[in-house]
DSSP file (Angstrom, degrees, kcal/mol; ACC not computed):
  #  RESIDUE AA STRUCTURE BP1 BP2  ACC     N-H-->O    O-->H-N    N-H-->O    O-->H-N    TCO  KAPPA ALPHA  PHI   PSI    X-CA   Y-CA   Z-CA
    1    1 A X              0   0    0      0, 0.0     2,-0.3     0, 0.0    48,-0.1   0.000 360.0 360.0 360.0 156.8  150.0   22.0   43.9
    2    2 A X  E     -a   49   0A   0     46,-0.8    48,-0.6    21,-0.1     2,-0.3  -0.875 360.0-124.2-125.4 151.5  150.2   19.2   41.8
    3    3 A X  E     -a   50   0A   0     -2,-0.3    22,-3.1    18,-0.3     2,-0.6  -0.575   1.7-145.4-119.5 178.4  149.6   15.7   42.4
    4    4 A X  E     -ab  51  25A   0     46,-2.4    48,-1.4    -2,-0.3     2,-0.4  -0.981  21.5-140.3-138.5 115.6  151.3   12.4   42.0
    5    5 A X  E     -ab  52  26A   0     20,-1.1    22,-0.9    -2,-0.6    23,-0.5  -0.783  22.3-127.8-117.3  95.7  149.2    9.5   41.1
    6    6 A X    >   -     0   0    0     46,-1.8     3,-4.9    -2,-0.4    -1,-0.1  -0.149  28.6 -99.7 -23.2 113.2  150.0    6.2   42.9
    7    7 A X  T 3  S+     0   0    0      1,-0.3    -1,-0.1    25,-0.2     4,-0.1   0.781 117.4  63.7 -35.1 -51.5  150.7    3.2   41.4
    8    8 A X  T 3  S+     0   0    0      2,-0.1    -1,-0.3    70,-0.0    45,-0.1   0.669  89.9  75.1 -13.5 -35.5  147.2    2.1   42.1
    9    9 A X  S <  S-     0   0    0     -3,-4.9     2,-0.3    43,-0.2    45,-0.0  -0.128  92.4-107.3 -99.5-175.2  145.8    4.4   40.2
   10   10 A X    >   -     0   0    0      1,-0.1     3,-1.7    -2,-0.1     4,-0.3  -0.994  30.8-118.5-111.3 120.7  145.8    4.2   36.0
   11   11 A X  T 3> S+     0   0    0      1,-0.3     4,-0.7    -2,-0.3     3,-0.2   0.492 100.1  81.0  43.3 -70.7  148.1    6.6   34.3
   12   12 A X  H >>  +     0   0    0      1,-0.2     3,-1.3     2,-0.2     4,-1.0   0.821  69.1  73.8 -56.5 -47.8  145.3    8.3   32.6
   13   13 A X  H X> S+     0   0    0     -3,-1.7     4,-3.1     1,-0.3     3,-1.2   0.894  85.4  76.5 -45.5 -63.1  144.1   10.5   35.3
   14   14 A X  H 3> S+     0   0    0      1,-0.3     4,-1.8    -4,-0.3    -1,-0.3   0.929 110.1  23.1   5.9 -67.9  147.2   12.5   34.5
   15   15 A X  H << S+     0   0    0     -3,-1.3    -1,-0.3    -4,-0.7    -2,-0.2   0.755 116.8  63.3-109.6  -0.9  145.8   13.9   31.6
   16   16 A X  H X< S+     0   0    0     -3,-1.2     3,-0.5    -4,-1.0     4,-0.2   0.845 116.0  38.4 -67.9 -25.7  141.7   13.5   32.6
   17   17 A X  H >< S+     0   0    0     -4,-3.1     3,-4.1    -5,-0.2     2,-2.1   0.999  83.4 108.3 -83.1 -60.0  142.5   16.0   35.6
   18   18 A X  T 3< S+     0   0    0     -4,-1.8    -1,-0.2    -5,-0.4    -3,-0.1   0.193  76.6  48.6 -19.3 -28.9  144.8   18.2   33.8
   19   19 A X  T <  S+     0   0    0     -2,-2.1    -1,-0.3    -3,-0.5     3,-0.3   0.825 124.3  31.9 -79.2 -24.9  142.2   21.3   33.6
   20   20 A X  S <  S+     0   0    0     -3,-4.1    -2,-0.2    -4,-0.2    -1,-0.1   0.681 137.9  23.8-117.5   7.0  141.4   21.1   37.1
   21   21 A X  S    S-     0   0    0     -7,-0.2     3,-0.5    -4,-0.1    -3,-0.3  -0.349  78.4-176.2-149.6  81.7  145.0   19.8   38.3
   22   22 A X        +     0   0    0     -3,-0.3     3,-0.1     1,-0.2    -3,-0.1  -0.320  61.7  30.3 -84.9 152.6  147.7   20.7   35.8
   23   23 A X  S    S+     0   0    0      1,-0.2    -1,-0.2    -9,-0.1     2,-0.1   0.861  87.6 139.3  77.6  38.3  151.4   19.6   36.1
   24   24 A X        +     0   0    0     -3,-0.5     2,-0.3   -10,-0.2   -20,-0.2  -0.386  26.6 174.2 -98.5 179.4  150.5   16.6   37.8
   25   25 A X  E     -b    4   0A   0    -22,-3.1   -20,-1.1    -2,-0.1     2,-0.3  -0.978  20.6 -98.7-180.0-154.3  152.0   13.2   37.3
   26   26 A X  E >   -b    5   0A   0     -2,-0.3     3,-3.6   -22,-0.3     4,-0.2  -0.986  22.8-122.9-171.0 131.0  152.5    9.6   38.0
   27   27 A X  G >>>S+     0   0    0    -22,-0.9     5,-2.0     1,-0.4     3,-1.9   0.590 109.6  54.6 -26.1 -58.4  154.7    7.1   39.7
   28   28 A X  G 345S+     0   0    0    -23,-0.5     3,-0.5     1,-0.2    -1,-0.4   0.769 101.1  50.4 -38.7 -44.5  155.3    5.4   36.8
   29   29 A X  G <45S+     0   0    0     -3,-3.6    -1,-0.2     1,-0.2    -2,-0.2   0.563 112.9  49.2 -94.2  -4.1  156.5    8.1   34.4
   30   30 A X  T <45S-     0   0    0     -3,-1.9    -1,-0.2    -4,-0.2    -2,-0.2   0.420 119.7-111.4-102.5   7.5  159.2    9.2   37.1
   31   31 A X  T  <5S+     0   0    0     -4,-1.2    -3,-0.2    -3,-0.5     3,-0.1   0.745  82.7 121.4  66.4  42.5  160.4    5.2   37.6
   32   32 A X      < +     0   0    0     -5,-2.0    -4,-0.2     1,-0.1   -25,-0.2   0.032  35.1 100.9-100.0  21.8  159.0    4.8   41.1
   33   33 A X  S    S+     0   0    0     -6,-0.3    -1,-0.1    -5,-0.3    -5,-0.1   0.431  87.8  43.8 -85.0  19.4  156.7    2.0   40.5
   34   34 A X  S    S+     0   0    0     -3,-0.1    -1,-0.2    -7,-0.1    -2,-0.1   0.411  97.6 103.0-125.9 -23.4  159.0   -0.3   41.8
   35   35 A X  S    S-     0   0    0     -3,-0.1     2,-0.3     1,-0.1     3,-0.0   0.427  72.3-101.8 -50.1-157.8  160.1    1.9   45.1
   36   36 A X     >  -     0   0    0      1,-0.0     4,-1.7     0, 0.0     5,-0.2  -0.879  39.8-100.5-107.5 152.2  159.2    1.6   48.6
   37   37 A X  H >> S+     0   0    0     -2,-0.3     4,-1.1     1,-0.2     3,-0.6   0.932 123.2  53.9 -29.1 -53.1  156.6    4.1   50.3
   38   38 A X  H 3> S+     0   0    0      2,-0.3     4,-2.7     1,-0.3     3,-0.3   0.856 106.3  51.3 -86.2 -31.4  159.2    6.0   51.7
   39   39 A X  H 3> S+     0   0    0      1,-0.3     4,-1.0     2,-0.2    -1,-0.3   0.888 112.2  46.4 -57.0 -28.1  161.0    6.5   48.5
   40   40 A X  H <X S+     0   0    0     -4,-1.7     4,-1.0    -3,-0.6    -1,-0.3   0.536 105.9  55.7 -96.3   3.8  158.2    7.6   47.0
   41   41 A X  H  X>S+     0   0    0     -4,-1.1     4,-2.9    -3,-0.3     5,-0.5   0.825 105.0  60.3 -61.1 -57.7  157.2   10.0   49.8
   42   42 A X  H  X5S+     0   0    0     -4,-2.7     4,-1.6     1,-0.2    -2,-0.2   0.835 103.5  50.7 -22.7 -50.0  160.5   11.5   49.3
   43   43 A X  H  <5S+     0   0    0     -4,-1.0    -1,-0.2     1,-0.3     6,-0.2   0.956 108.3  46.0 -75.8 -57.8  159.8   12.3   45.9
   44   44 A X  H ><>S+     0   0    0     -4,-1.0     5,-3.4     1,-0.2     3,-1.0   0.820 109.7  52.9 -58.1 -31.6  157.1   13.8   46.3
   45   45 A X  H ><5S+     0   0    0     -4,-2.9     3,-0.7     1,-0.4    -2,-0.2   0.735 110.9  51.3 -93.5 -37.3  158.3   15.9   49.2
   46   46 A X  T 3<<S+     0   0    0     -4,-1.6    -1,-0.4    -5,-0.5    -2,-0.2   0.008 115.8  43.9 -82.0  29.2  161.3   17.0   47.0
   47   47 A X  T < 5S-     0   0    0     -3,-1.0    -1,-0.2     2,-0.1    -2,-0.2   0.085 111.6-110.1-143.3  73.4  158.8   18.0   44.1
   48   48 A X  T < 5 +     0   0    0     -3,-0.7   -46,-0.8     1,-0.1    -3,-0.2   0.327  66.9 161.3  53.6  31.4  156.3   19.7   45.9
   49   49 A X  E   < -a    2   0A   0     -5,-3.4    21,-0.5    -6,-0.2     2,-0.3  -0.394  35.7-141.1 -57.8 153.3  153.9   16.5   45.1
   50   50 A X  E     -a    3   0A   0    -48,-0.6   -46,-2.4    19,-0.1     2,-0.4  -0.941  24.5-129.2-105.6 139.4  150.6   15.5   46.8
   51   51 A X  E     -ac   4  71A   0     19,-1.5    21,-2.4    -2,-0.3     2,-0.4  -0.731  26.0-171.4 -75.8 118.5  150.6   12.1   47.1
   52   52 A X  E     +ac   5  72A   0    -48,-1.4   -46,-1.8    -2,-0.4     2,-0.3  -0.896  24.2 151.7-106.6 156.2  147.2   10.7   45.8
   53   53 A X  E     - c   0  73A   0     19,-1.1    21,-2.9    -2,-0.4     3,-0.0  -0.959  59.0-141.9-160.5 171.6  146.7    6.9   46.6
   54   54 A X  S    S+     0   0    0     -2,-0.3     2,-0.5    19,-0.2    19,-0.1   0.090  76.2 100.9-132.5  15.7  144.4    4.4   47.2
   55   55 A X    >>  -     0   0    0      1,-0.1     3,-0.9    20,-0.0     4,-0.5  -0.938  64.6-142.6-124.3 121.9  147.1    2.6   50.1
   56   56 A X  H 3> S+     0   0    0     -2,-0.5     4,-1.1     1,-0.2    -1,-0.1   0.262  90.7  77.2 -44.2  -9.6  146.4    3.1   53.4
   57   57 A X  H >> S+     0   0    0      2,-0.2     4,-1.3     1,-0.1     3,-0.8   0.975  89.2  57.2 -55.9 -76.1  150.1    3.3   54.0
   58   58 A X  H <> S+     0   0    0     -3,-0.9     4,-0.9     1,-0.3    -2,-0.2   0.658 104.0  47.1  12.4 -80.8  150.2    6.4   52.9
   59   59 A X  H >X S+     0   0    0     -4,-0.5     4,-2.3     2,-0.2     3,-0.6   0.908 111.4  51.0 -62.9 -38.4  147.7    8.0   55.2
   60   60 A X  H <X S+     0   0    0     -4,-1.1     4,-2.8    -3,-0.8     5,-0.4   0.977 111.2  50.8 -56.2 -48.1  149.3    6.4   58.4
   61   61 A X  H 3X S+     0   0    0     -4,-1.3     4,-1.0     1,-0.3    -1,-0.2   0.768 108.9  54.2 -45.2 -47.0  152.5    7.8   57.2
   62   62 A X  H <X S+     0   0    0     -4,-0.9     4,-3.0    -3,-0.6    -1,-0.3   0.928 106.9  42.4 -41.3 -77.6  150.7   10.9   56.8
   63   63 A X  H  < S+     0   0    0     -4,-2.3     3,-0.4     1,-0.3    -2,-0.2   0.952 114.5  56.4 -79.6 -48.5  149.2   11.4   60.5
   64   64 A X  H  < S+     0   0    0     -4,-2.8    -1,-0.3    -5,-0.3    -2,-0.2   0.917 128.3  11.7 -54.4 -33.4  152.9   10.1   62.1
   65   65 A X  H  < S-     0   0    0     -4,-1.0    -2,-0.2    -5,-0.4    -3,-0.1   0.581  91.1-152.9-105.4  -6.2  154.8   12.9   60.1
   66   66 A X     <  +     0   0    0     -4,-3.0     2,-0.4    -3,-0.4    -1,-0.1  -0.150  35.1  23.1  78.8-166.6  152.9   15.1   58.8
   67   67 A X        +     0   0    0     35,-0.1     2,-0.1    -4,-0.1     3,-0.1  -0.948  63.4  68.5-130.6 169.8  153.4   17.0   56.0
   68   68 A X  S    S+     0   0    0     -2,-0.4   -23,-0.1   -19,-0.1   -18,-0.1   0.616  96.6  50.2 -76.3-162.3  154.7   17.6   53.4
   69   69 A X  S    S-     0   0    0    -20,-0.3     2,-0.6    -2,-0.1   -19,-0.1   0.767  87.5-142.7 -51.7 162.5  153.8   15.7   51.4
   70   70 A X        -     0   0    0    -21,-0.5   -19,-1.5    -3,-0.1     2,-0.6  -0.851  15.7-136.8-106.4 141.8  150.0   16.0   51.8
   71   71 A X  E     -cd  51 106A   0     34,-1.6    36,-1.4    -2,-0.6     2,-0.3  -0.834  17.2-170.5 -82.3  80.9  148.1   12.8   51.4
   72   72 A X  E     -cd  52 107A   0    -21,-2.4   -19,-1.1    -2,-0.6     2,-0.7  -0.630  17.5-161.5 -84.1 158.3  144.9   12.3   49.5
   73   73 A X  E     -cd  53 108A   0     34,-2.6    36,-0.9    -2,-0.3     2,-0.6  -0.809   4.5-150.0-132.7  87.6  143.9    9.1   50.4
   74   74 A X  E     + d   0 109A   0    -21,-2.9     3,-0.3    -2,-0.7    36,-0.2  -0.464  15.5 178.3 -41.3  84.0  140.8    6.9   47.8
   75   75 A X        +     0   0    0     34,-2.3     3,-0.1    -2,-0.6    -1,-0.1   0.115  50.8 109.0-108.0  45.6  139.0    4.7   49.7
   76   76 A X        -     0   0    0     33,-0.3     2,-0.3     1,-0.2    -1,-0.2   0.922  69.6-154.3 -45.6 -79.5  136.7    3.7   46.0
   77   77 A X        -     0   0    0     -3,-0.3     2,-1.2     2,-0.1    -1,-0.2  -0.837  59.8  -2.7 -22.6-107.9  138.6    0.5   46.3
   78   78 A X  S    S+     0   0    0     -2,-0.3     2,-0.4    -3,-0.1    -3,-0.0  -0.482  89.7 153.6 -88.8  71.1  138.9   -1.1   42.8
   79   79 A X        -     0   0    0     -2,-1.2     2,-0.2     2,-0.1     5,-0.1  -0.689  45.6-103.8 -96.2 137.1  136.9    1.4   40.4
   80   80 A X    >>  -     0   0    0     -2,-0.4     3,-2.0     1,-0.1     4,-0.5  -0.482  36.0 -93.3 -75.1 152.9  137.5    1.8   37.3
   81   81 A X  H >> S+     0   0    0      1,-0.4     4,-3.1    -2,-0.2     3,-1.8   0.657 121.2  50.8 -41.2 -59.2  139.3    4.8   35.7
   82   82 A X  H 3> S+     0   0    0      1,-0.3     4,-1.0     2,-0.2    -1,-0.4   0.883 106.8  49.4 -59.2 -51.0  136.1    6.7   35.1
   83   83 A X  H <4 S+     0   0    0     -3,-2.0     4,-0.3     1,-0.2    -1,-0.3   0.708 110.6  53.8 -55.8 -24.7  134.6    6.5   38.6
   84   84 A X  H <X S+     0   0    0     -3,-1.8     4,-1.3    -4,-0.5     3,-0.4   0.805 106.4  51.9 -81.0 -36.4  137.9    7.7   40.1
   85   85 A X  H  X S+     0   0    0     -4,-3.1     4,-1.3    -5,-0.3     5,-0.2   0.799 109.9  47.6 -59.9 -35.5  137.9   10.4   38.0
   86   86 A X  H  X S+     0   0    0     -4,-1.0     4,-2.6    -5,-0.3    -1,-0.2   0.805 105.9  54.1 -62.8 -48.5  134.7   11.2   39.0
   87   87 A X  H >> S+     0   0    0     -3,-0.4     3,-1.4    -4,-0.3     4,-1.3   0.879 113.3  51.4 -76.5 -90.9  135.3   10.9   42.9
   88   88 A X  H 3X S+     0   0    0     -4,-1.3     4,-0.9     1,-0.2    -1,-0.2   0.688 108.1  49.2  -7.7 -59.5  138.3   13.5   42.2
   89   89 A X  H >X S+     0   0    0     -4,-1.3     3,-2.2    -5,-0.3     4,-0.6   0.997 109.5  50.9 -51.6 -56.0  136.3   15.8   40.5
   90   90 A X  H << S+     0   0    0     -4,-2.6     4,-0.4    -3,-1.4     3,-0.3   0.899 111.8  47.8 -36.7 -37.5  133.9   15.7   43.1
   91   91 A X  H 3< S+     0   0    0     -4,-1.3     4,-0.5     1,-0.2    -1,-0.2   0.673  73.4 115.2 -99.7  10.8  136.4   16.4   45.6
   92   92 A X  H XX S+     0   0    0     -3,-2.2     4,-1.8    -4,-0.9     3,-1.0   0.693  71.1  50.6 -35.7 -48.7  137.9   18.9   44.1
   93   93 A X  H 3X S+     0   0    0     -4,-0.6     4,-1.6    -3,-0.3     3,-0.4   0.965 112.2  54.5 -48.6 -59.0  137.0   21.8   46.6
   94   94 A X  H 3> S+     0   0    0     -4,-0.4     4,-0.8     1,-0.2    -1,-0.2   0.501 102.0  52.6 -28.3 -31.5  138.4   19.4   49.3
   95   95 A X  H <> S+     0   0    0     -3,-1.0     4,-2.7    -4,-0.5    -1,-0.2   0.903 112.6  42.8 -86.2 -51.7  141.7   18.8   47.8
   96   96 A X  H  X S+     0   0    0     -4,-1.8     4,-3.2    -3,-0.4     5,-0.7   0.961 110.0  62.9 -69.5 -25.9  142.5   22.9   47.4
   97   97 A X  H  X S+     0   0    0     -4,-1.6     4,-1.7    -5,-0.3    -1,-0.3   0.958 110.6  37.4 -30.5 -63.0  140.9   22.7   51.1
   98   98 A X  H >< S+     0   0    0     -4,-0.8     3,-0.9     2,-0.2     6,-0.4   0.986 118.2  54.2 -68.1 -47.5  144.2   20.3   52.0
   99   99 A X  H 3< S+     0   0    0     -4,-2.7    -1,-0.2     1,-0.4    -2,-0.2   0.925 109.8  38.3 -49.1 -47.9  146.2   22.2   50.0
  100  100 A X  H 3< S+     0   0    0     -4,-3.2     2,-0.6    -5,-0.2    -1,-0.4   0.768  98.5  74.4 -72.4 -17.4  145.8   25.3   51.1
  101  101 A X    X<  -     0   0    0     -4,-1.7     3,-2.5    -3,-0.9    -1,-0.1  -0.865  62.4-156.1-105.3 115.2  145.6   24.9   54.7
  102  102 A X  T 3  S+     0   0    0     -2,-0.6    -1,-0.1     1,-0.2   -35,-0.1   0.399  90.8  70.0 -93.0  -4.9  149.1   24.1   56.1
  103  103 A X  T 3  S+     0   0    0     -5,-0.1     2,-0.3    -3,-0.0    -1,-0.2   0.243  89.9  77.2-119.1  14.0  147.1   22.4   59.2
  104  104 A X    <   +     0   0    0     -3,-2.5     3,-0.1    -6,-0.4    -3,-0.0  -0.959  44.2 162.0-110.6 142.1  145.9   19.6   57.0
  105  105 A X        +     0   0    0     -2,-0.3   -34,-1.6     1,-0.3     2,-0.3   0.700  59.4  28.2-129.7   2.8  147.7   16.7   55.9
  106  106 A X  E     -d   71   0A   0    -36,-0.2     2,-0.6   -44,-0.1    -1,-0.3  -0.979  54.1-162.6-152.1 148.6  145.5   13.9   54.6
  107  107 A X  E     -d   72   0A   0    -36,-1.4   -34,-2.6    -2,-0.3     2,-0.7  -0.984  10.9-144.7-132.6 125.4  142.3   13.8   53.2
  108  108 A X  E     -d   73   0A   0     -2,-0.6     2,-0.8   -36,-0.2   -34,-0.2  -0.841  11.3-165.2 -97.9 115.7  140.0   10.8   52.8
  109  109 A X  E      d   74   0A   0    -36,-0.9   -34,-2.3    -2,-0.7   -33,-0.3  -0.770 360.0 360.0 -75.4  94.3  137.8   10.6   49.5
  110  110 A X              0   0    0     -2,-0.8    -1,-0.1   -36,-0.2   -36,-0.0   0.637 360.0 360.0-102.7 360.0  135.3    8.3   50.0
């Protein structure tokens, strides 16, 4: 699964993750930085996104609906590019965890 990178987030992760999450991409480069939550839930949920974010909207959104989309959820707060990148990596196992298991839908990365 591939993820979809939250305005919050920088751009760049796109293409730091790419070996360990290819075909991913970000709000921005599909013109949803401007949306609401729900559009951009939408989106994702129509191409097979996971939502990563760092807004708590998200995850509530998440645990009322379910999935998809599945929710990874940052709670870093304002780290810089490199640290996020980091926390990802880190969580990597976790993430295929949510993916794969149809009886998760949100994951917190703390």
């Amino acid at each position: 699964m591939k993820l979809l990178f939250d305005q919050n987030l920088s751009r760049k992760l796109v293409t730091r993750l790419a070996d360990i999450f290819p075909n991913s991409s970000h709000v921005q480069f599909h013109e949803l930085a401007e949306d609401t939550d729900t559009e951009i839930w939408g989106f994702a949920k129509a191409h097979d996104f996971c939502i990563m974010t760092q807004d708590a909207d998200f995850a509530e959104r998440s645990r009322l609906y379910g999935s998809p989309p599945k929710v990874i959820w940052l709670r870093c707060g304002n780290a810089p590019t490199q640290q996020v990148e980091a926390l990802i990596r880190a969580g990597a196992e976790a993430i295929q965890e949510l993916i794969n298991n149809p009886n998760l839908h949100c994951l917190e990365l703390l």
